[in-house]
Every structure is written in C-alpha cells, then in structure tokens.
N, C-alpha and C positions, 0 to 999 in steps of 0.2 A: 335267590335274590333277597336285598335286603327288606322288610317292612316298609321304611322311609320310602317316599317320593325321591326320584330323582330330578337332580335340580332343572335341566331342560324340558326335559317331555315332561315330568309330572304323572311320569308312570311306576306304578307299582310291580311290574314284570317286564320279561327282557322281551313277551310278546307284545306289549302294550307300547315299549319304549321301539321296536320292532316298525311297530304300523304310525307311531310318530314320524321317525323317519323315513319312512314311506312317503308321508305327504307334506314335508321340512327338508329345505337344505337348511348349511351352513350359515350361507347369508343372509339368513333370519337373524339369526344370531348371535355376527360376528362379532358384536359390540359386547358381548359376554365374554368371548376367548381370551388367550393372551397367551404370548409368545412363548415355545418352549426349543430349549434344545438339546440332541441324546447324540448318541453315538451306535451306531451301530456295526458290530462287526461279524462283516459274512464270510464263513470261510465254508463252501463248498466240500463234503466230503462224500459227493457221487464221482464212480467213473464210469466210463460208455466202454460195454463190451462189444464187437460184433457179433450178430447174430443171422444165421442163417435164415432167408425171407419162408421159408417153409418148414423151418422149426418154428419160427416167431410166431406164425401161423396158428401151430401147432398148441405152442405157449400159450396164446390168448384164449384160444380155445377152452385148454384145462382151465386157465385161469378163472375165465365165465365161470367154469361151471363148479369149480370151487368158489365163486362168489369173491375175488380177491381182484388183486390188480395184475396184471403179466410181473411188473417188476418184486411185487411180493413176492408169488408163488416162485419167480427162480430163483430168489434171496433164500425162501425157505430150501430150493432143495439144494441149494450151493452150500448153504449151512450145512443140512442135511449127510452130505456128500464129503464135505473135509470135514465134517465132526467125526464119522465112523472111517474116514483113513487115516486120522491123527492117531485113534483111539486102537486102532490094530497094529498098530506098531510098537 
C-alpha cells in the first residue's frame, strides 16, 4: 500500500480501508463518483467432464488431504498423465 491517504476512507492500509467499508456504503458517497464505462470480455475456457459419483468421492477425498481443490488435484494428474504418454512416444 501506498504512504498517502486514500481519498475516501482516509486510510493508510487495505486493513484500515477494509473496516471503512465495513461500516460505509456507497451512498455515503455518491456525490463523489462518476460515471465509467469498460468492456468486458468473458470467454469461458472450462469444460465439464463426467465423473463417476464414487471416484468424485474419492477425488475430494485426496484432494482434502492434499490441501487443494478436487478440480486442481485432477488438472494436476491429467497433466500428469498426458505429459509422460506424450513424452514415451
């Protein structure tokens, strides 16, 4: 964070600016804002495997306890798994 005050809260960390708005909406404010407009573009690049309800199981399981999320841990062994069949051939 920077030194400076920031201009609304008047705080000097993102904790300080944190528990501002904690107890501040917007419409404190709104005489301060002004209009902006962006663009945004989402392009999606998940897809849905099916997965057997007792592997899934299974999955979440290691995942826990590898401390990850299920969709990590089988990204990592799907990686895993076509890197050393790419790589034997």
């Amino acid at each position: 964070m920077v030194a400076s005050k920031t201009p609304i809260s008047q705080a000097f960390s993102y904790s300080e600016i944190g528990e501002y708005w904690d107890q501040h909406d917007l419409s404190e404010i709104e005489d301060q804002t002004r209009d902006v407009e962006f663009e945004v573009d989402l392009q999606s690049s998940v897809i849905y495997f099916a997965v057997d309800k007792k592997l899934a199981k299974k999955l979440r399981s290691a995942a826990k306890s590898h401390g990850v999320s299920p969709e990590t841990l089988l990204n990592l062994w799907v990686e895993e798994q076509t890197r050393s069949k790419t790589s034997s051939k």
